[in-house]
N, CA and C atoms of all chains as a GROMACS GRO file, in nm:
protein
  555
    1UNK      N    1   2.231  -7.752  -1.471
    1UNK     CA    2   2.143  -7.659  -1.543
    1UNK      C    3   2.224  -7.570  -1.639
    2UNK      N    4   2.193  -7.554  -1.750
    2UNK     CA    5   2.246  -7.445  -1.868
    2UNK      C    6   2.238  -7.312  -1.784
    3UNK      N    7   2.313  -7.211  -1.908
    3UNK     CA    8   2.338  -7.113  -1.888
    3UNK      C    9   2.222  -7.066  -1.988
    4UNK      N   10   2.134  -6.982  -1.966
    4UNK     CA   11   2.054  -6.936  -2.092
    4UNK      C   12   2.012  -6.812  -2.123
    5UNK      N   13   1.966  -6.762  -2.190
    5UNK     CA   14   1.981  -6.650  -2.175
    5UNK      C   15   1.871  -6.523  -2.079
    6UNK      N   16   1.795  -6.611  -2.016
    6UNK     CA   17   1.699  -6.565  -1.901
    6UNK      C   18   1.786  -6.592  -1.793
    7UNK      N   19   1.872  -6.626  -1.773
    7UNK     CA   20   1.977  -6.595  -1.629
    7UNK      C   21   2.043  -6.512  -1.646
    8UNK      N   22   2.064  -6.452  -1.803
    8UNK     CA   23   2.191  -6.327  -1.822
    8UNK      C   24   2.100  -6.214  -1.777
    9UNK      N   25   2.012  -6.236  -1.823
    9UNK     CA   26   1.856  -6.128  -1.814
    9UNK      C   27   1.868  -6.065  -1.685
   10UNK      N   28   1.820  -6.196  -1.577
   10UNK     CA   29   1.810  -6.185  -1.473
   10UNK      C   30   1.922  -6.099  -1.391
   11UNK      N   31   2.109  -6.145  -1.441
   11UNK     CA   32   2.194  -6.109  -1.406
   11UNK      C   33   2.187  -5.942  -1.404
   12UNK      N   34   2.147  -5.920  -1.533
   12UNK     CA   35   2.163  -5.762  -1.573
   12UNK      C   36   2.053  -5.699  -1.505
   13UNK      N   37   1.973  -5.748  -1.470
   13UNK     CA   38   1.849  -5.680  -1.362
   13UNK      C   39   1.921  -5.674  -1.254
   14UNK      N   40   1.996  -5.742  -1.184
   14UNK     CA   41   2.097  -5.725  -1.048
   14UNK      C   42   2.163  -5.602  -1.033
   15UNK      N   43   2.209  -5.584  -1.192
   15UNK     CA   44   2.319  -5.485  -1.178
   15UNK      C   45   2.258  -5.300  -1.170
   16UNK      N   46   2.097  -5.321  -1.156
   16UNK     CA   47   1.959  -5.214  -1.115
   16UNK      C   48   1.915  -5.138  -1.251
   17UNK      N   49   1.893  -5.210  -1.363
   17UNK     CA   50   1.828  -5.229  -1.443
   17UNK      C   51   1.687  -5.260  -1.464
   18UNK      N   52   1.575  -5.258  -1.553
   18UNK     CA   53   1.428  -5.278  -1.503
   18UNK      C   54   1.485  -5.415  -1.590
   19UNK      N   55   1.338  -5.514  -1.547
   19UNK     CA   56   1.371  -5.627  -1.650
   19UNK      C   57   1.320  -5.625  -1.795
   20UNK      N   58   1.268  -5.513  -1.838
   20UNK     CA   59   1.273  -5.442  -1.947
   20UNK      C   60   1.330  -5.416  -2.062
   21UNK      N   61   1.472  -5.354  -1.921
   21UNK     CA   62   1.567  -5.254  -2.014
   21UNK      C   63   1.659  -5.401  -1.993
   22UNK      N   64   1.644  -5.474  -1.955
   22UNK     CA   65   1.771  -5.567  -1.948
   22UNK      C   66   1.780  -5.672  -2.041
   23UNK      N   67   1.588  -5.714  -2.096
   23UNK     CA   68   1.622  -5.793  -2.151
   23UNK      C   69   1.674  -5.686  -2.314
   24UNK      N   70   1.644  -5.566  -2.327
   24UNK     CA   71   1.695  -5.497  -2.419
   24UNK      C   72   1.828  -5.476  -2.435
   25UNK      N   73   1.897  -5.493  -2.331
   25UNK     CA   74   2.008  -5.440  -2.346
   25UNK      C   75   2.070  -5.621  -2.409
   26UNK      N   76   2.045  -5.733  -2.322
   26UNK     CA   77   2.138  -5.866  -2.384
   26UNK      C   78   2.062  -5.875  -2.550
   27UNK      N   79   1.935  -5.806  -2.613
   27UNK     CA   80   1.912  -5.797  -2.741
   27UNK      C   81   2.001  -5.733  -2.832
   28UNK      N   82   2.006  -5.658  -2.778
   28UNK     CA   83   2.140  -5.529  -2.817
   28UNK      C   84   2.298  -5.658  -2.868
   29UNK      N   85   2.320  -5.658  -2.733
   29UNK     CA   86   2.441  -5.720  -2.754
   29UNK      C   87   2.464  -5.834  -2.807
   30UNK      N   88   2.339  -5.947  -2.832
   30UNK     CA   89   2.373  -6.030  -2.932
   30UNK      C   90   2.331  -6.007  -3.049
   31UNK      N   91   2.282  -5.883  -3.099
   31UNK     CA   92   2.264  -5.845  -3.211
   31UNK      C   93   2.376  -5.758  -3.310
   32UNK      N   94   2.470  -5.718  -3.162
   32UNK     CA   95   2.550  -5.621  -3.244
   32UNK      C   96   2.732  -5.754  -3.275
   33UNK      N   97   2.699  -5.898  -3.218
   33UNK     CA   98   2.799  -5.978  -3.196
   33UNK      C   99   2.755  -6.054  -3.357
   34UNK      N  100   2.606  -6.044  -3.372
   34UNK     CA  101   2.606  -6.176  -3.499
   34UNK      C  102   2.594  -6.081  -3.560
   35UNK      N  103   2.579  -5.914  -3.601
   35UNK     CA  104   2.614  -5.848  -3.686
   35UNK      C  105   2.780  -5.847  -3.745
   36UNK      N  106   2.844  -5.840  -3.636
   36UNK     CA  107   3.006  -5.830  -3.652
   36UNK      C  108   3.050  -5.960  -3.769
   37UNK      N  109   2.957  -6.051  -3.700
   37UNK     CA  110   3.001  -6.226  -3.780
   37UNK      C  111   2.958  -6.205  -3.896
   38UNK      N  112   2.836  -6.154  -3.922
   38UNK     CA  113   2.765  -6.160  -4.057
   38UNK      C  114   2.819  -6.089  -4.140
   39UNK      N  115   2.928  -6.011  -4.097
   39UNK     CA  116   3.004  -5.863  -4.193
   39UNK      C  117   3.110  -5.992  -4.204
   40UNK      N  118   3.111  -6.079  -4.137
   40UNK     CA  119   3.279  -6.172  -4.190
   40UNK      C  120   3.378  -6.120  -4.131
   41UNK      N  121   3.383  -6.021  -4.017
   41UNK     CA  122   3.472  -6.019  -3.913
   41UNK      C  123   3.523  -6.079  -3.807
   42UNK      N  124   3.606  -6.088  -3.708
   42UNK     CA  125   3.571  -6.212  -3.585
   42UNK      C  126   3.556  -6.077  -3.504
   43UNK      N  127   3.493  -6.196  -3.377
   43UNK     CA  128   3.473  -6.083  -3.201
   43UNK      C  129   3.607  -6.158  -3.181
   44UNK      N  130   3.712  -6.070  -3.113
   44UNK     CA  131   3.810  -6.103  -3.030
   44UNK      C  132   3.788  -6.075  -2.890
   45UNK      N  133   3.719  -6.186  -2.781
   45UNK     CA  134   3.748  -6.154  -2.672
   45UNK      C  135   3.830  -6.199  -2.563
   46UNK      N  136   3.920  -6.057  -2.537
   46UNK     CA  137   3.988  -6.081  -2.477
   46UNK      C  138   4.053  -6.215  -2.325
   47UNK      N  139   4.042  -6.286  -2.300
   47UNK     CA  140   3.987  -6.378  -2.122
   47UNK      C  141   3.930  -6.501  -2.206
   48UNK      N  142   3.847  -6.450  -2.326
   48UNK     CA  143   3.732  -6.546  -2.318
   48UNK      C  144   3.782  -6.644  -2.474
   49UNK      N  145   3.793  -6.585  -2.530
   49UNK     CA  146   3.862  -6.634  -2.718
   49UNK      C  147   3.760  -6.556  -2.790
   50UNK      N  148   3.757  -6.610  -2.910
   50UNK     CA  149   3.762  -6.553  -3.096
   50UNK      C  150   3.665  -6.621  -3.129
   51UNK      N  151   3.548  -6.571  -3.179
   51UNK     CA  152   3.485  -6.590  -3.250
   51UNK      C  153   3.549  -6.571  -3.424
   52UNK      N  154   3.566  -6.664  -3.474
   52UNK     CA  155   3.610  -6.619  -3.654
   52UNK      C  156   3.506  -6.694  -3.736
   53UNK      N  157   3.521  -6.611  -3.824
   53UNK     CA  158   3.427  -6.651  -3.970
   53UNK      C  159   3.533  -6.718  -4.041
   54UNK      N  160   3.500  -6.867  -4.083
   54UNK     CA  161   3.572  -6.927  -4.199
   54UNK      C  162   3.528  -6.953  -4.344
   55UNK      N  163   3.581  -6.942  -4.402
   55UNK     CA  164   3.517  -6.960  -4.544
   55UNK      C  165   3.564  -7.140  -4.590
   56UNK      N  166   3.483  -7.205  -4.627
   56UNK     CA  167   3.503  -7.337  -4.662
   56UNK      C  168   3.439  -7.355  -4.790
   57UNK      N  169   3.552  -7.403  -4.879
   57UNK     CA  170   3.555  -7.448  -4.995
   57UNK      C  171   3.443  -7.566  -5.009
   58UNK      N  172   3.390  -7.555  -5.157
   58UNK     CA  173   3.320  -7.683  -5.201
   58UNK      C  174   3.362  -7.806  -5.186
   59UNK      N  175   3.319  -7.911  -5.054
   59UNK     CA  176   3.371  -8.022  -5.146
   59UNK      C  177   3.307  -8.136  -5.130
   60UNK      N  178   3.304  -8.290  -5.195
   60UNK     CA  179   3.242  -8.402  -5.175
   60UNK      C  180   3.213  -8.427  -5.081
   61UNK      N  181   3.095  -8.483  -5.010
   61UNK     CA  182   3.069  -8.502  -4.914
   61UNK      C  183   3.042  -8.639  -4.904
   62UNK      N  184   2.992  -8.721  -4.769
   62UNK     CA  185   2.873  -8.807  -4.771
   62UNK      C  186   2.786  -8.809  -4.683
   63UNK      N  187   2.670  -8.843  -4.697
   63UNK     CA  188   2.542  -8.848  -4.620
   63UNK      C  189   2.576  -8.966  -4.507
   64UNK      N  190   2.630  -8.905  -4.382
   64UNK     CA  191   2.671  -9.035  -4.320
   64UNK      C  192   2.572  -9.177  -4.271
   65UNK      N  193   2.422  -9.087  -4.292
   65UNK     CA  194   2.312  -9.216  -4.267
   65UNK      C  195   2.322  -9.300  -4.370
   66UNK      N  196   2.312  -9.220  -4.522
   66UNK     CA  197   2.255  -9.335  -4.633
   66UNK      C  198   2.420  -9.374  -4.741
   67UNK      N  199   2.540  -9.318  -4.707
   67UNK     CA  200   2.621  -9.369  -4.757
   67UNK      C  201   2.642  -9.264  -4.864
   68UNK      N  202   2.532  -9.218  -4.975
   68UNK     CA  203   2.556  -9.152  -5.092
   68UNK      C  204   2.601  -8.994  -5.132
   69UNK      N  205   2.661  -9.023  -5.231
   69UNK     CA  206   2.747  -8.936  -5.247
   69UNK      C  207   2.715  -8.809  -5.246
   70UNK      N  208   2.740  -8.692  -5.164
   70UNK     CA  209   2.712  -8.520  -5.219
   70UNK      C  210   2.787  -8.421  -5.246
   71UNK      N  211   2.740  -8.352  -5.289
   71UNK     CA  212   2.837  -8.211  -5.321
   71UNK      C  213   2.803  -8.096  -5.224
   72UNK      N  214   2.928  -8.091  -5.121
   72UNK     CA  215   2.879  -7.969  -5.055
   72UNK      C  216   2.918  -7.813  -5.111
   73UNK      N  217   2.849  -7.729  -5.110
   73UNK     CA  218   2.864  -7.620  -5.115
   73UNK      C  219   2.971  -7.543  -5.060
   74UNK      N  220   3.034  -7.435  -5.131
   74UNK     CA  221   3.118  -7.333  -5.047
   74UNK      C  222   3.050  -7.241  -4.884
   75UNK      N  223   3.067  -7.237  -4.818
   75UNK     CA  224   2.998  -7.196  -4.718
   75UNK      C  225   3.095  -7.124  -4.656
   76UNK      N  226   3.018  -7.057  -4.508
   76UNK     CA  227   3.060  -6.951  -4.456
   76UNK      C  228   3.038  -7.030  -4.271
   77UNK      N  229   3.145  -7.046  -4.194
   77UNK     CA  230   3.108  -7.065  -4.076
   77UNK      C  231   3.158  -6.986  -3.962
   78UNK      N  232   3.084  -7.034  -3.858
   78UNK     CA  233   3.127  -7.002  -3.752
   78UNK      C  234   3.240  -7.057  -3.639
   79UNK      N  235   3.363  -7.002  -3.623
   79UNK     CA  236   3.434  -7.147  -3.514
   79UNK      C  237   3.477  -7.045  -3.412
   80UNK      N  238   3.529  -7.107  -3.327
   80UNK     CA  239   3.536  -7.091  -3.158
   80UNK      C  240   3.726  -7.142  -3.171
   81UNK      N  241   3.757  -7.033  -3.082
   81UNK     CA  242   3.903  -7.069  -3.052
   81UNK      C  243   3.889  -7.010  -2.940
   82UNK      N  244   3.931  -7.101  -2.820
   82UNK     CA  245   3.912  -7.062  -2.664
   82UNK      C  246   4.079  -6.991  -2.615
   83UNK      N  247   4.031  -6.909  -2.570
   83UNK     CA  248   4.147  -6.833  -2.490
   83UNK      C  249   4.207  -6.938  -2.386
   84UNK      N  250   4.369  -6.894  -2.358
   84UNK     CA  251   4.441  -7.007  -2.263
   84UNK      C  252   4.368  -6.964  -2.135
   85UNK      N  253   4.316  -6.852  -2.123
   85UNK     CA  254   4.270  -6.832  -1.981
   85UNK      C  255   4.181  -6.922  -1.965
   86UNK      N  256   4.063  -6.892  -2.023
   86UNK     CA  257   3.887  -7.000  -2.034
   86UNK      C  258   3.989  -7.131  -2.048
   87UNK      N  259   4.078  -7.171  -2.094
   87UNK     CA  260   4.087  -7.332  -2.148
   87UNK      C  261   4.123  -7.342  -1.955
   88UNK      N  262   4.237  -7.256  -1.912
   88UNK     CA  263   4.252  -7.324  -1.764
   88UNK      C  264   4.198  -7.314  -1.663
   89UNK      N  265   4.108  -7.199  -1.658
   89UNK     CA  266   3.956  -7.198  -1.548
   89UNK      C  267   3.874  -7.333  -1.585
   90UNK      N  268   3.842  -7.345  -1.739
   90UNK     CA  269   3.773  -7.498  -1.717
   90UNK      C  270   3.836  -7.577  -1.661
   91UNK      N  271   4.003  -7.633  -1.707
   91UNK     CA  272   4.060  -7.775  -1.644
   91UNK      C  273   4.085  -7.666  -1.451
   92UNK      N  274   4.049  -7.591  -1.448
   92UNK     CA  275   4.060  -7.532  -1.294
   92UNK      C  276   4.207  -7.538  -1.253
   93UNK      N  277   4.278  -7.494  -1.386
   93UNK     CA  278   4.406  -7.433  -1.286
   93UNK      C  279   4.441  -7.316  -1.271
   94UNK      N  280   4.421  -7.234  -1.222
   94UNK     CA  281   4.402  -7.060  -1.242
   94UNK      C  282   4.588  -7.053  -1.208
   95UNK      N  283   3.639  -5.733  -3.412
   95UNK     CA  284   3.554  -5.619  -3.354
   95UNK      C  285   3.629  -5.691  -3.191
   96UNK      N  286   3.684  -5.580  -3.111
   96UNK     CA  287   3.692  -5.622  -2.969
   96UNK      C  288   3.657  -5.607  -2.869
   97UNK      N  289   3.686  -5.650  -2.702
   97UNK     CA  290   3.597  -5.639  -2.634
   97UNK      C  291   3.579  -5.499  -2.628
   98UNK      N  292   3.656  -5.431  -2.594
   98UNK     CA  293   3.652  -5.256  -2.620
   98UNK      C  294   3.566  -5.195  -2.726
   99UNK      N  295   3.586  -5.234  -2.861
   99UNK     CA  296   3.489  -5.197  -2.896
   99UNK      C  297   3.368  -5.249  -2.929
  100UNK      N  298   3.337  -5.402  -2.865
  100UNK     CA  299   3.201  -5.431  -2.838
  100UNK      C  300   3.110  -5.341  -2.732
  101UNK      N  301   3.180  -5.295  -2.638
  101UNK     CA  302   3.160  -5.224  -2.493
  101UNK      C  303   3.122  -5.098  -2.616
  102UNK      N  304   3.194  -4.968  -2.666
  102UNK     CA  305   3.157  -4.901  -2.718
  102UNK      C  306   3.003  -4.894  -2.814
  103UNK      N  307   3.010  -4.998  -2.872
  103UNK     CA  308   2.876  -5.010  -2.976
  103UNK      C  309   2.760  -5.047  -2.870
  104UNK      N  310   2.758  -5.145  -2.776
  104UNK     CA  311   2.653  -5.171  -2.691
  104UNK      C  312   2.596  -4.989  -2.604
  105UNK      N  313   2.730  -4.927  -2.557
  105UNK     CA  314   2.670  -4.812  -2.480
  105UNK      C  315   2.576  -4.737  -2.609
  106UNK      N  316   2.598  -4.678  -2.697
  106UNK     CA  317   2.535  -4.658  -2.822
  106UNK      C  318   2.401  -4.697  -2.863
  107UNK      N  319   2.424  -4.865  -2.896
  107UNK     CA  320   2.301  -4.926  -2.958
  107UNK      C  321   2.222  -4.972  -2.805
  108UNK      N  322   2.219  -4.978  -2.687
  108UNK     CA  323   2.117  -4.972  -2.592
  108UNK      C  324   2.107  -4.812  -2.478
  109UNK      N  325   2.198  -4.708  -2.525
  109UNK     CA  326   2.166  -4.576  -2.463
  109UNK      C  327   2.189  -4.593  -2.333
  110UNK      N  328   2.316  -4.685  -2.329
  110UNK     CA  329   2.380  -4.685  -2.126
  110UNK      C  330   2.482  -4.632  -2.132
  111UNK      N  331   2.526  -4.614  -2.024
  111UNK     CA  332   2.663  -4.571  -2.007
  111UNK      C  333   2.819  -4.623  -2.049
  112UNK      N  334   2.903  -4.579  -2.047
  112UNK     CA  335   3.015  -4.650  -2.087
  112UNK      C  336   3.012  -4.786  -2.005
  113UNK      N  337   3.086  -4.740  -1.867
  113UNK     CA  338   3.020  -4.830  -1.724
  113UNK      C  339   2.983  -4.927  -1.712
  114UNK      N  340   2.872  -4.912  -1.792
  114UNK     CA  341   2.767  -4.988  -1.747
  114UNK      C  342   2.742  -5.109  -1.852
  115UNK      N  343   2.834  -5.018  -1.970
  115UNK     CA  344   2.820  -5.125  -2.079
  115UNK      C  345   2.952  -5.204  -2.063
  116UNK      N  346   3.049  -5.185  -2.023
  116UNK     CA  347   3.154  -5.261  -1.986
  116UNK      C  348   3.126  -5.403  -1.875
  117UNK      N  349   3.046  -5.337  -1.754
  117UNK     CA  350   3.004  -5.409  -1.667
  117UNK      C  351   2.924  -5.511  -1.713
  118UNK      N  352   2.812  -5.491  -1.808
  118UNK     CA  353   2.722  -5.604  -1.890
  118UNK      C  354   2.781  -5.695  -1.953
  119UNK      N  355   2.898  -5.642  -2.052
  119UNK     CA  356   2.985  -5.724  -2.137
  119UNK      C  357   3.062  -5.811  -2.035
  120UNK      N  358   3.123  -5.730  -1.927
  120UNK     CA  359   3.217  -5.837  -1.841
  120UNK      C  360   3.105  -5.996  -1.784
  121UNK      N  361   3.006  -5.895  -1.761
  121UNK     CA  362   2.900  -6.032  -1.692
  121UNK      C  363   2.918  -6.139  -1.751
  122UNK      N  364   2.858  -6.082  -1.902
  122UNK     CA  365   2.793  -6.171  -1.991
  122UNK      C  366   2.926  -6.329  -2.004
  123UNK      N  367   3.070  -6.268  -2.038
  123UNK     CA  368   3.116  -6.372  -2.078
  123UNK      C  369   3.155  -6.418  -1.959
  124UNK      N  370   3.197  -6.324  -1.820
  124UNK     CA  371   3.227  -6.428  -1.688
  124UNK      C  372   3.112  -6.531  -1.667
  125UNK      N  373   3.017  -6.488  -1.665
  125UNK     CA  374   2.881  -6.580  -1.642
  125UNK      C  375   2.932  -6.720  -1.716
  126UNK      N  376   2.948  -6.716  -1.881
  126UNK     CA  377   2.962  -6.838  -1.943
  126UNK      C  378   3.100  -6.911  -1.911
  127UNK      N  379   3.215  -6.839  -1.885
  127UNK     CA  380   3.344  -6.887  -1.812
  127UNK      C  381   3.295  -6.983  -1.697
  128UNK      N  382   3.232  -6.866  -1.586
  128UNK     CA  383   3.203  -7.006  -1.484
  128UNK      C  384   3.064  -7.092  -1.498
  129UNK      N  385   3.012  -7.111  -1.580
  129UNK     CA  386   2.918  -7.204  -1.584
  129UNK      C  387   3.032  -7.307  -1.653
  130UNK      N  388   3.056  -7.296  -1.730
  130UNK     CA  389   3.182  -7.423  -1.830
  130UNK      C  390   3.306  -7.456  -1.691
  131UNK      N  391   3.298  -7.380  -1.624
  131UNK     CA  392   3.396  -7.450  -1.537
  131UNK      C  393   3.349  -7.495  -1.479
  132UNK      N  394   3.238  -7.510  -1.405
  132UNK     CA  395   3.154  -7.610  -1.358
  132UNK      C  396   3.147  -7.724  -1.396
  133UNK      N  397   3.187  -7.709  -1.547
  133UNK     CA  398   3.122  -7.819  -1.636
  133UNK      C  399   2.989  -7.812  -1.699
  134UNK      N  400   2.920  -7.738  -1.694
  134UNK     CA  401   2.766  -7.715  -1.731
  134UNK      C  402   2.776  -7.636  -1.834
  135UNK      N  403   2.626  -7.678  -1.930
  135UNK     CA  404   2.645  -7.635  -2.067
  135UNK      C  405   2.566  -7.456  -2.094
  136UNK      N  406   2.621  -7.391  -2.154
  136UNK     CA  407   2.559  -7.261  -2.206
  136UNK      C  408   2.511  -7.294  -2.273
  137UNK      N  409   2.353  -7.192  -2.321
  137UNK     CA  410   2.318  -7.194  -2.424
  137UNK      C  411   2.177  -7.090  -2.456
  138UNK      N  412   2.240  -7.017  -2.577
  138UNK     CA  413   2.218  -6.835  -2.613
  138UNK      C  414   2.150  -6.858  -2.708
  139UNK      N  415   2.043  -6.901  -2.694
  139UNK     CA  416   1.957  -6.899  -2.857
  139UNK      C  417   1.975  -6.792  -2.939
  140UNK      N  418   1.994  -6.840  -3.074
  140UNK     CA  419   1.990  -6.742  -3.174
  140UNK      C  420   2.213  -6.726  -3.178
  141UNK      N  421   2.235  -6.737  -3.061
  141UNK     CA  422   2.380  -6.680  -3.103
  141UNK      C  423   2.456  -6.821  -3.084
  142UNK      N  424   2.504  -6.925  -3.003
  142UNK     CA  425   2.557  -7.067  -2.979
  142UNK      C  426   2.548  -7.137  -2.825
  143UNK      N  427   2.579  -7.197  -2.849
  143UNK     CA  428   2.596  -7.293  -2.778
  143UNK      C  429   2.724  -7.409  -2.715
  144UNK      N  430   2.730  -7.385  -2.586
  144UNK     CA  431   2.888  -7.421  -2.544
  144UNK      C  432   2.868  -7.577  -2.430
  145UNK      N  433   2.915  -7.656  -2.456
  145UNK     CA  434   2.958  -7.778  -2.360
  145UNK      C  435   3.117  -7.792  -2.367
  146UNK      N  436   3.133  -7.875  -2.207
  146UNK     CA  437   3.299  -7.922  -2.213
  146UNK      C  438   3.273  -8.062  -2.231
  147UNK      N  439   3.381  -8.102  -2.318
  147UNK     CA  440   3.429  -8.202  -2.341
  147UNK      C  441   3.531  -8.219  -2.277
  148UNK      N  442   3.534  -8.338  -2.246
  148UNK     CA  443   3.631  -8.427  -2.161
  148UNK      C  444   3.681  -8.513  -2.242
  149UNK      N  445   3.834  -8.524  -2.242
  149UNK     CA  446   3.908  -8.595  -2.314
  149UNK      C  447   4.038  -8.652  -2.235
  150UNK      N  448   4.024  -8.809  -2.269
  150UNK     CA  449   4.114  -8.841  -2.181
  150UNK      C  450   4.254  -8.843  -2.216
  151UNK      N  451   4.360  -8.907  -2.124
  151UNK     CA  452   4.489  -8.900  -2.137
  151UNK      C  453   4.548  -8.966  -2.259
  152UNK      N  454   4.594  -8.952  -2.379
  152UNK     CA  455   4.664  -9.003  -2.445
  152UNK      C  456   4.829  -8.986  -2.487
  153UNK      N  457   4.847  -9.060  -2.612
  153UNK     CA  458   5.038  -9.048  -2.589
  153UNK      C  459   4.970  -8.987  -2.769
  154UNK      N  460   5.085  -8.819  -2.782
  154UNK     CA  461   5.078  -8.769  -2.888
  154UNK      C  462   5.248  -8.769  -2.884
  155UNK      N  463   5.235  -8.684  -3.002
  155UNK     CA  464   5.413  -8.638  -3.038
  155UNK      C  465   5.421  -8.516  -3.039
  156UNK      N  466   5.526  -8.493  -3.059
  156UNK     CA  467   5.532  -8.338  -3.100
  156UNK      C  468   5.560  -8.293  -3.191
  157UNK      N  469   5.504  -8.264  -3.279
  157UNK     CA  470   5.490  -8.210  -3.416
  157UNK      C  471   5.649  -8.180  -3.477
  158UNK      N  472   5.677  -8.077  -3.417
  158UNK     CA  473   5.843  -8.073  -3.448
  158UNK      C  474   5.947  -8.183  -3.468
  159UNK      N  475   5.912  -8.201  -3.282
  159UNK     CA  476   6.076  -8.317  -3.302
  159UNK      C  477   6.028  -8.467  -3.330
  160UNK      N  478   5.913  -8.470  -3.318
  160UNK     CA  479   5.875  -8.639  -3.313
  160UNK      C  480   5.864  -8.719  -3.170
  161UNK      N  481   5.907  -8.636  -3.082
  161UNK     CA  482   5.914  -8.720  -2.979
  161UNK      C  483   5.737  -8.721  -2.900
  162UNK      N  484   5.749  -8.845  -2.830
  162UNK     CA  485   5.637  -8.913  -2.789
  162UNK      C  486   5.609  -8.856  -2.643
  163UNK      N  487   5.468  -8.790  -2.655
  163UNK     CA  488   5.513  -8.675  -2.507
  163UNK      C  489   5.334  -8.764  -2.484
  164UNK      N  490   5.288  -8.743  -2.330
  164UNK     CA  491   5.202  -8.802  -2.302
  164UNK      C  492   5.136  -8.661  -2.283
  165UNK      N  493   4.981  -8.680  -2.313
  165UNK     CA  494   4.858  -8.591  -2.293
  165UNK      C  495   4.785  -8.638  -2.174
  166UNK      N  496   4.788  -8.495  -2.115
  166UNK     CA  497   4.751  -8.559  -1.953
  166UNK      C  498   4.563  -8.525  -1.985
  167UNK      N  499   4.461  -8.567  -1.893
  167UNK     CA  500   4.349  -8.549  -1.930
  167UNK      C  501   4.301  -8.417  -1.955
  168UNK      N  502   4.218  -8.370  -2.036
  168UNK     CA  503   4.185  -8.219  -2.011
  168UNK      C  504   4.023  -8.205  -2.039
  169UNK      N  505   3.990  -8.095  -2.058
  169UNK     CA  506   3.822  -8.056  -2.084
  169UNK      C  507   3.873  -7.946  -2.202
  170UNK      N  508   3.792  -7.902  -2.274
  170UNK     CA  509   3.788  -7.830  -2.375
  170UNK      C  510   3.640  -7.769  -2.408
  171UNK      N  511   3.608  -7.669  -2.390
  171UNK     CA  512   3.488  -7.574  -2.470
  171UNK      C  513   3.452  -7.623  -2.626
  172UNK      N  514   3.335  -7.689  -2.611
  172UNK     CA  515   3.286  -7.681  -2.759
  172UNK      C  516   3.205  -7.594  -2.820
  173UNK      N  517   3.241  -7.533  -2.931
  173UNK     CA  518   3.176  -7.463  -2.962
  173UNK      C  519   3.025  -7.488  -3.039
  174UNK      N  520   2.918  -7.452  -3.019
  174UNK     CA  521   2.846  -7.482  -3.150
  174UNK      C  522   2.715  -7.344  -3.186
  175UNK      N  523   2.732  -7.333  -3.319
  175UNK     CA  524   2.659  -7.184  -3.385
  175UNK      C  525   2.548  -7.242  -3.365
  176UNK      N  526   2.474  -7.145  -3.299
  176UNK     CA  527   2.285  -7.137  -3.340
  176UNK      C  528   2.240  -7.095  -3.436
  177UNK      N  529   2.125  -7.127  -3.477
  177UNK     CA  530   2.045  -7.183  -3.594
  177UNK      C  531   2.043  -7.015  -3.665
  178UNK      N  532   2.013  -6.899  -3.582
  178UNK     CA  533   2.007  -6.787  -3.676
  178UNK      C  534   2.116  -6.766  -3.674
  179UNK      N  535   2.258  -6.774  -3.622
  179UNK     CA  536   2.397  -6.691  -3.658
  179UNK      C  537   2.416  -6.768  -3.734
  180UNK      N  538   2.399  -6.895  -3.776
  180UNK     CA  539   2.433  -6.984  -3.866
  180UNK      C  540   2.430  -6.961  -3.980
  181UNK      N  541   2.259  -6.909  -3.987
  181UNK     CA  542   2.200  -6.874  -4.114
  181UNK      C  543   2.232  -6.716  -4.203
  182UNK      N  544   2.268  -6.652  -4.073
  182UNK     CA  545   2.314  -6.539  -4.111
  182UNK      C  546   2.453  -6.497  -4.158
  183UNK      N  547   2.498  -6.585  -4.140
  183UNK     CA  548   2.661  -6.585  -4.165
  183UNK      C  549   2.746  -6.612  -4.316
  184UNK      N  550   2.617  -6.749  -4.310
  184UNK     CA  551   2.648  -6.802  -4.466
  184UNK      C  552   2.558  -6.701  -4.537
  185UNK      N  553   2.599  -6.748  -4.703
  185UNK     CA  554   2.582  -6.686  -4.807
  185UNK      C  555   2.459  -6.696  -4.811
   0.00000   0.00000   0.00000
């Protein structure tokens, strides 16, 4: 089963919160995380990794269904760089 | 922006305590730590979405010296942006 965000909900009601104020409060906090991104800053978290904003240049593309040729746009993304901690709790070597 | 001062802006923008906003923030990402160590996928509408990938053992080099070092199996966090941070991010 996923992680979603009605189990964080739930979590923060544990911690004696109404389920109210809890689902307000995980609104809060992913609002104030894709604000940070949208300014083109990264979240650095600490345990967990980096959220960074990359900037990617224009360039040729292709439509990998139909073969033909495109022009992609300069764009703005999102990437993930996992902390050594998170990388060795997943392979479970603490 | 870091975890410290994510913790700061949350006590602020939801009117909790320092505490308490530290305690939420710690949840939030231990929660997704051990669900991925499980192996099981997160997923935060509106902000991303995380699976492990499993990748098996191969023979790489080492960038420096050249020499032929073997990659033992591992898992890796994938990342992937949801549809509104996505949209909000770009231009």
């Amino acid at each position: 089963m996923a992680l979603t965000k009605n189990d964080i909900v739930e979590k923060i009601h544990e911690l004696g919160f109404t389920k109210k104020k809890s689902v307000d409060i995980i609104e809060s906090l992913l609002e104030l995380i894709k604000n940070v991104l949208e300014k083109g800053d990264d979240v650095l978290i600490s345990g967990f990794g980096k959220f960074c904003v990359k900037n990617k240049k224009k360039r040729r593309g292709r439509n990998p269904a139909t073969g033909s040729d495109l022009m992609l746009r300069k764009r703005k993304v999102v990437t993930f760089k996992c902390s050594g901690k998170l990388r060795n709790k997943i392979n479970n070597r603490i | 922006m870091n975890k410290l001062e994510l913790i700061s802006a949350l006590k602020t923008e939801a009117n909790i305590s320092k505490a308490e906003a530290a305690q939420v923030v710690q949840m939030f990402f231990d929660s997704m730590t051990d669900t991925m160590a499980h192996g099981e996928r997160v997923e935060i509408r509106g902000l991303c979405s995380f699976f492990v990938k499993e990748y098996k053992s191969y023979t790489g080099r080492n960038p420096k010296t050249g020499d032929r070092v073997t990659i033992k199996p591992k898992k890796l966090p994938f990342f992937k942006s949801g549809k509104e941070l996505k949209e909000r991010v770009d231009y």
